[in-house]
C-alpha positions as CSV (number, residue, x, y, z in Angstrom):
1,X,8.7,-24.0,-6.2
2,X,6.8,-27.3,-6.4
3,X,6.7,-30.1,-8.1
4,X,3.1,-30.2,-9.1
5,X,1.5,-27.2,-11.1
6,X,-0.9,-25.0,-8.5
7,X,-2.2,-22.3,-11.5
8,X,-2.3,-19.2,-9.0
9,X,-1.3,-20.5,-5.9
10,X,1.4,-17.9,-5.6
11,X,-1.3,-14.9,-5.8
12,X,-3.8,-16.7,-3.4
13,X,-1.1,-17.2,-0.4
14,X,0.4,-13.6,-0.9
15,X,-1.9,-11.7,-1.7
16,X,-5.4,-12.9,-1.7
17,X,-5.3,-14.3,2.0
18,X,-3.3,-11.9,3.5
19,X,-6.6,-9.6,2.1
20,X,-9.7,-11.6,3.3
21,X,-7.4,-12.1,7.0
22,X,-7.7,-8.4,6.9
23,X,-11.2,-7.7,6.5
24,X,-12.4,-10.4,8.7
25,X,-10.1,-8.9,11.7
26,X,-11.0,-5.3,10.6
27,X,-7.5,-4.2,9.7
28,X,-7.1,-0.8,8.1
29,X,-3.9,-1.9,6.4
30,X,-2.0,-4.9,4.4
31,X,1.8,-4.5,3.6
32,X,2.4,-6.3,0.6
33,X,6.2,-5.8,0.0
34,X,8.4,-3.6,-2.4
35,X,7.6,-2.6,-6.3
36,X,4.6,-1.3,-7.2
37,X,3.5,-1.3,-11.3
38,X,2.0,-5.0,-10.2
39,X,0.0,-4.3,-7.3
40,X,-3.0,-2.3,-8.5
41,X,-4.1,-5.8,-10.4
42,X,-3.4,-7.8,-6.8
43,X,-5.7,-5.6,-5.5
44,X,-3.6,-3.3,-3.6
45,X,-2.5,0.7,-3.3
46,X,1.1,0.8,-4.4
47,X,2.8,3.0,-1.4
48,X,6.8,4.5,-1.8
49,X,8.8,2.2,0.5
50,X,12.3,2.9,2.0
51,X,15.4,1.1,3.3
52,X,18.8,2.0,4.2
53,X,22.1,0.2,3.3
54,X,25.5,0.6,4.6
55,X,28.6,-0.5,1.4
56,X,31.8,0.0,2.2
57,X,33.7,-0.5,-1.0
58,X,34.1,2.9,-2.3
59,X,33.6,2.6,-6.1
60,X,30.3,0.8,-5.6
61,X,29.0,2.9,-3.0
62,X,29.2,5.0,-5.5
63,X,28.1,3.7,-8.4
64,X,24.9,2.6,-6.5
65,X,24.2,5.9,-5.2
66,X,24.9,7.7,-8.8
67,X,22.2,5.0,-10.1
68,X,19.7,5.4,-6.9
69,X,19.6,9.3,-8.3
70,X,18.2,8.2,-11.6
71,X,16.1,5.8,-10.1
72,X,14.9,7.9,-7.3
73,X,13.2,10.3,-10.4
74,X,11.7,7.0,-12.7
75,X,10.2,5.5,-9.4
76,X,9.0,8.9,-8.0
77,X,7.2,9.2,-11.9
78,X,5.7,6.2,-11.4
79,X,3.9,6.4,-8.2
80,X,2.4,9.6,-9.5
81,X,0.6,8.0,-12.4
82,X,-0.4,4.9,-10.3
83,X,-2.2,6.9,-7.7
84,X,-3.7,9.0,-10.2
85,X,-4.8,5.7,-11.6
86,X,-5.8,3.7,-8.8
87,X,-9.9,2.7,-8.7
88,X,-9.5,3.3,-4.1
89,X,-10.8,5.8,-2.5
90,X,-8.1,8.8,-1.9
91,X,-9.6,9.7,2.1
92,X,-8.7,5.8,3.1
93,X,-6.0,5.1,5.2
94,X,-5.3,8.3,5.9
């Protein structure tokens, strides 16, 4: 936060930046973070992400896991429609 209003500001540091650095040093790719629906109107390709997490307490290591499996199915649903979706080229990056 701040205490005067910058309309945008947020977009231009983490997003628009991070993109013109890029093409003016010829990068191939920019990384910008976890969650996806968002990023096609930033500008970018929404790619699956993955992390690991250790929880010791029994009951809510398993109550995360048991939701992860439902979530797992909604998330892997929604990175189908976005790359159908997504105005980029399929053959970059790859």
């Amino acid at each position: 936060g701040c205490i005067e209003d910058h309309p945008f500001l947020h977009f231009e540091v983490c997003y628009h930046q991070a993109i013109d650095f890029a093409i003016e040093h010829k990068l191939k790719v920019v990384e910008a973070g976890a969650q996806g629906e968002h990023k096609l109107a930033r500008g970018y390709r929404p790619v699956t992400m993955h992390s690991a997490h250790y929880i010791s307490h029994p009951g809510l290591r398993n109550a995360v896991a048991d939701y992860l499996r439902r979530e797992r199915r909604e998330v892997e649903r929604m990175g189908e429609y976005l790359e159908e979706h997504t105005p980029f080229r399929k053959d970059l990056g790859e």
